[in-house]
N, C-alpha and C positions, 0 to 999 in steps of 0.2 A: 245107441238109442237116443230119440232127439227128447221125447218125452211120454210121461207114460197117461194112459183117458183121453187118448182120442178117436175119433169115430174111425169107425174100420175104412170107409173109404177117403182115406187121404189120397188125392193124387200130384197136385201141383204144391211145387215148392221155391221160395226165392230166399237169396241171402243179402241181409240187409247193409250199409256197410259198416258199421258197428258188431256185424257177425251175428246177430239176430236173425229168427227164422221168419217167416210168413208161410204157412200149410193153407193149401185149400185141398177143401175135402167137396166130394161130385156131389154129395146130397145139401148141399148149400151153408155149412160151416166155413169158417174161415177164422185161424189160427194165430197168434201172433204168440212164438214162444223166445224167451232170452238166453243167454248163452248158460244158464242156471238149470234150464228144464222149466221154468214156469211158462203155466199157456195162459193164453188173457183169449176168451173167444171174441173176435171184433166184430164178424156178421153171421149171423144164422141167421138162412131165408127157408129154414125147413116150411114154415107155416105156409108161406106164398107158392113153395114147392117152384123154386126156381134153383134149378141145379146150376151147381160152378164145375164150368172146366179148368183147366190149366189155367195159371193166372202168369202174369210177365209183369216185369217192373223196370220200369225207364228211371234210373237211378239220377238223373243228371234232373230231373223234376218229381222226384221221392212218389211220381202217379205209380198204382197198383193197377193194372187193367185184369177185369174179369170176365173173362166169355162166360154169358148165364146156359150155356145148351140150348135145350128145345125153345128159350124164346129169343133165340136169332140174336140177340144183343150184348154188346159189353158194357159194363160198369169201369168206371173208372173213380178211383180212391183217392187224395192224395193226404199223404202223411205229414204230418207237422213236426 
Protein backbone atom coordinates (compact mmCIF):
# COMPACT_ATOMS: atom_id res chain seq x y z
CA UNK A 1 0.00 0.00 0.00
CA UNK A 2 1.49 3.37 -0.93
CA UNK A 3 -0.92 5.45 1.32
CA UNK A 4 -4.12 5.36 2.71
CA UNK A 5 -7.35 8.72 1.80
CA UNK A 6 -6.89 8.96 -1.39
CA UNK A 7 -9.43 9.52 -4.09
CA UNK A 8 -10.63 6.42 -5.68
CA UNK A 9 -9.50 7.49 -9.09
CA UNK A 10 -5.91 7.38 -8.90
CA UNK A 11 -4.46 6.66 -12.14
CA UNK A 12 -0.92 8.06 -12.97
CA UNK A 13 2.03 7.56 -11.01
CA UNK A 14 5.79 8.60 -11.21
CA UNK A 15 8.88 7.90 -8.92
CA UNK A 16 10.67 10.60 -7.81
CA UNK A 17 14.52 10.00 -7.35
CA UNK A 18 14.63 10.34 -3.73
CA UNK A 19 11.85 7.35 -4.08
CA UNK A 20 9.01 9.74 -3.44
CA UNK A 21 5.76 9.28 -5.18
CA UNK A 22 3.62 11.76 -7.31
CA UNK A 23 -0.13 10.09 -7.92
CA UNK A 24 -2.55 11.75 -10.17
CA UNK A 25 -5.76 10.93 -9.86
CA UNK A 26 -8.48 11.46 -13.32
CA UNK A 27 -10.83 13.98 -11.37
CA UNK A 28 -8.13 16.50 -10.95
CA UNK A 29 -6.21 15.70 -7.66
CA UNK A 30 -2.65 15.26 -7.73
CA UNK A 31 -0.65 13.56 -5.00
CA UNK A 32 2.83 14.10 -3.70
CA UNK A 33 3.36 11.13 -0.96
CA UNK A 34 7.06 10.38 0.81
CA UNK A 35 8.55 7.27 1.34
CA UNK A 36 6.65 7.47 5.04
CA UNK A 37 2.94 7.24 3.45
CA UNK A 38 2.40 10.99 4.01
CA UNK A 39 0.33 12.61 1.14
CA UNK A 40 0.71 16.53 0.70
CA UNK A 41 -2.12 17.27 -2.04
CA UNK A 42 -0.22 19.64 -4.60
CA UNK A 43 -3.09 20.47 -7.13
CA UNK A 44 -6.74 19.90 -6.98
CA UNK A 45 -8.58 21.32 -10.09
CA UNK A 46 -11.91 19.45 -9.00
CA UNK A 47 -13.55 23.15 -8.83
CA UNK A 48 -12.52 24.17 -12.66
CA UNK A 49 -13.41 20.32 -13.34
CA UNK A 50 -10.26 19.88 -15.31
CA UNK A 51 -9.46 16.30 -15.33
CA UNK A 52 -5.72 14.73 -15.09
CA UNK A 53 -4.53 12.07 -17.13
CA UNK A 54 -1.42 10.23 -16.80
CA UNK A 55 1.15 12.41 -15.83
CA UNK A 56 5.16 11.71 -17.00
CA UNK A 57 8.25 13.34 -15.49
CA UNK A 58 11.35 14.40 -17.31
CA UNK A 59 13.62 13.70 -14.43
CA UNK A 60 16.83 15.39 -15.96
CA UNK A 61 14.59 18.89 -15.50
CA UNK A 62 12.33 17.75 -12.14
CA UNK A 63 9.19 19.19 -15.21
CA UNK A 64 5.86 17.17 -14.19
CA UNK A 65 3.82 17.08 -17.50
CA UNK A 66 0.04 16.77 -17.10
CA UNK A 67 -2.51 16.00 -19.83
CA UNK A 68 -5.70 17.93 -18.51
CA UNK A 69 -8.26 15.45 -20.82
CA UNK A 70 -11.22 17.04 -22.28
CA UNK A 71 -9.49 20.41 -22.44
CA UNK A 72 -6.89 19.23 -25.02
CA UNK A 73 -3.97 20.58 -23.03
CA UNK A 74 -0.80 19.75 -20.82
CA UNK A 75 0.35 21.44 -17.63
CA UNK A 76 3.64 21.32 -16.90
CA UNK A 77 5.11 21.61 -13.14
CA UNK A 78 8.52 21.94 -12.33
CA UNK A 79 9.62 20.96 -8.90
CA UNK A 80 12.26 22.79 -6.75
Amino acid sequence: MITTGMDESSDGIVRLANKDLIVSCWNGIIYWINQQGQKVTLLDTRKEKINTADIGLDPTTNILYVPTFFHNTIAAYKFQ
